[in-house]
N, C-alpha and C positions, 0 to 999 in steps of 0.2 A: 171545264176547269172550275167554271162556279160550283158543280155540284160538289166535285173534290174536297173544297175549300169550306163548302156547308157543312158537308160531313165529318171532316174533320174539327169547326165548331163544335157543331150539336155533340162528337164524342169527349171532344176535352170540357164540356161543360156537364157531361151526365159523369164522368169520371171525378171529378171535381165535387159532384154534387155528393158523389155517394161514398165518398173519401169525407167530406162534413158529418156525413151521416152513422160512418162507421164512429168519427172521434166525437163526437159530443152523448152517441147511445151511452148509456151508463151498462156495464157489464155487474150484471150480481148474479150472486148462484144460491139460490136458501137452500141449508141441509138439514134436515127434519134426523135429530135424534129420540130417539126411543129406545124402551125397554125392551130386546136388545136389539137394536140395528141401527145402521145411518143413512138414509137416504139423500142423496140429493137431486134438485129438482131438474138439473141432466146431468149426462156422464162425459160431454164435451164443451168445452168453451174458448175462446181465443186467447193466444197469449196477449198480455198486457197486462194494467190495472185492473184488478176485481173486487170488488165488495161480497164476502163471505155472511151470510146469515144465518146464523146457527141457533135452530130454533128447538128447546128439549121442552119434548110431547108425552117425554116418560114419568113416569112417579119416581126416581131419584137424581141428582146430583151427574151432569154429564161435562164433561170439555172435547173439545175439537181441537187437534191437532192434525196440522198438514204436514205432510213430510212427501219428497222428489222419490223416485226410487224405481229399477227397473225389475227389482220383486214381484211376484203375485202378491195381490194382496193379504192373501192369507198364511203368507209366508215371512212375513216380518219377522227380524233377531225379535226377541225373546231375552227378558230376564227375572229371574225373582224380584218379587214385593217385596217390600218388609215383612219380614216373618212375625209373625203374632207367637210368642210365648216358644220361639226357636222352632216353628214348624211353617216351613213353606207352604202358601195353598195355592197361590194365586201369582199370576205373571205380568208384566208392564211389556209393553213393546220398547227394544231398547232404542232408546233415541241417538244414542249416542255411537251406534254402529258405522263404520264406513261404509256399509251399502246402502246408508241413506242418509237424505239431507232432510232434517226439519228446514221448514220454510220458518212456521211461526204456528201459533194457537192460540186460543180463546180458554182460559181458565176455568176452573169449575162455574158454573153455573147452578140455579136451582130451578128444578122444574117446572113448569109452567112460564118460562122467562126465556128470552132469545137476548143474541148478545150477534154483533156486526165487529168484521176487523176487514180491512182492504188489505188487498197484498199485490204484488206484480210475480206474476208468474210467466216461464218459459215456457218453449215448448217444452211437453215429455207425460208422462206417466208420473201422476200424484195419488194418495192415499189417505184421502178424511178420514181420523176413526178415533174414536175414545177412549185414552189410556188411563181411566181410572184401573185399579190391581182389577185382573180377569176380563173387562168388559171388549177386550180386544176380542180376548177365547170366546166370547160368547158370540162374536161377531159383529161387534161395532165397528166395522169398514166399510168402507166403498173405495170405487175407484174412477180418475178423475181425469182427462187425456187434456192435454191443453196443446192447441194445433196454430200452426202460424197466421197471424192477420195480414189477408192481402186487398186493403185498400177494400174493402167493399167486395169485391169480388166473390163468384163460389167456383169452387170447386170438388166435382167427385171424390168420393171416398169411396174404395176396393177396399177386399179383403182379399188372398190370395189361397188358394185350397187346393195342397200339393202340387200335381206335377201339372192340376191344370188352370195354373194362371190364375189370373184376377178375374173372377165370374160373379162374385156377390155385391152388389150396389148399396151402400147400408146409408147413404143418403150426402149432404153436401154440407161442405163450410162455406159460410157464409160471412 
């Protein structure tokens, strides 16, 4: 009976501990823009609170916009820029589509400088990428999965490949 009673301390106190651990860690994710791509420094994170660092490593002018979406990324609405002298060259990702939800973004910036915005993101399927005219087409995205927070906890992560099941281990949440 004592041992029952041990055990079940020592778990409600390692549970408890690692539940402190998960709420006081600070979540942030830097995402390295460049002339042209976006990186960031992973492609998974918990939902919650996040601090964004959006750091442009390029030689022009970048912003960071998040937007929810269950899109590829490379498939975002699409609209004409301002046209220069009545001739379209260059495209915006439209923000304003219903198949996606801007969260928020960080305003132009200038090079060599990083700019921080926190957000609270859900679970789902996100899209960092820079809407100045064209820099989307040229591939300023990424993509950004945000998986549920259980208390400290990990849990496996499948991938499932046709007819035969979850066979691929692509690692844990934590």
């Amino acid at each position: 009976m004592f041992a029952l009673f041990f055990l079940t301390f020592v778990c409600l106190v390692f549970n408890q501990f690692a539940i402190a651990q998960t709420e006081t860690r600070e979540k942030r994710i830097t995402i390295v823009l460049k002339d042209f791509y976006v990186h960031p420094n992973t492609t998974q994170a918990k939902t919650g609170r996040l601090t964004l660092e959006a750091v442009n490593e390029g030689m022009s002018i970048h912003e960071l916009v998040i937007l929810k979406t269950d899109l590829n990324p490379s498939a975002l609405p699409r609209k004409e820029a301002t046209p220069h002298q009545g001739i379209v060259t260059e495209y915006l990702v439209n923000e304003d589509d219903a198949r996606i939800t801007t969260i928020d973004e960080i305003e132009e910036f200038p090079a060599g400088t990083s700019q921080k915005k926190t957000v609270v993101l859900d679970p789902g399927h996100y899209v960092p990428f820079c809407n100045i005219p064209g820099y989307y087409d040229k591939g300023m995205y990424a993509s950004l999965h945000i998986v549920p927070q259980f208390n400290g906890l990990s849990f496996p992560l499948f991938t499932s490949s046709g007819n035969s099941g979850m066979k691929k281990h692509y690692g844990f949440i934590h």
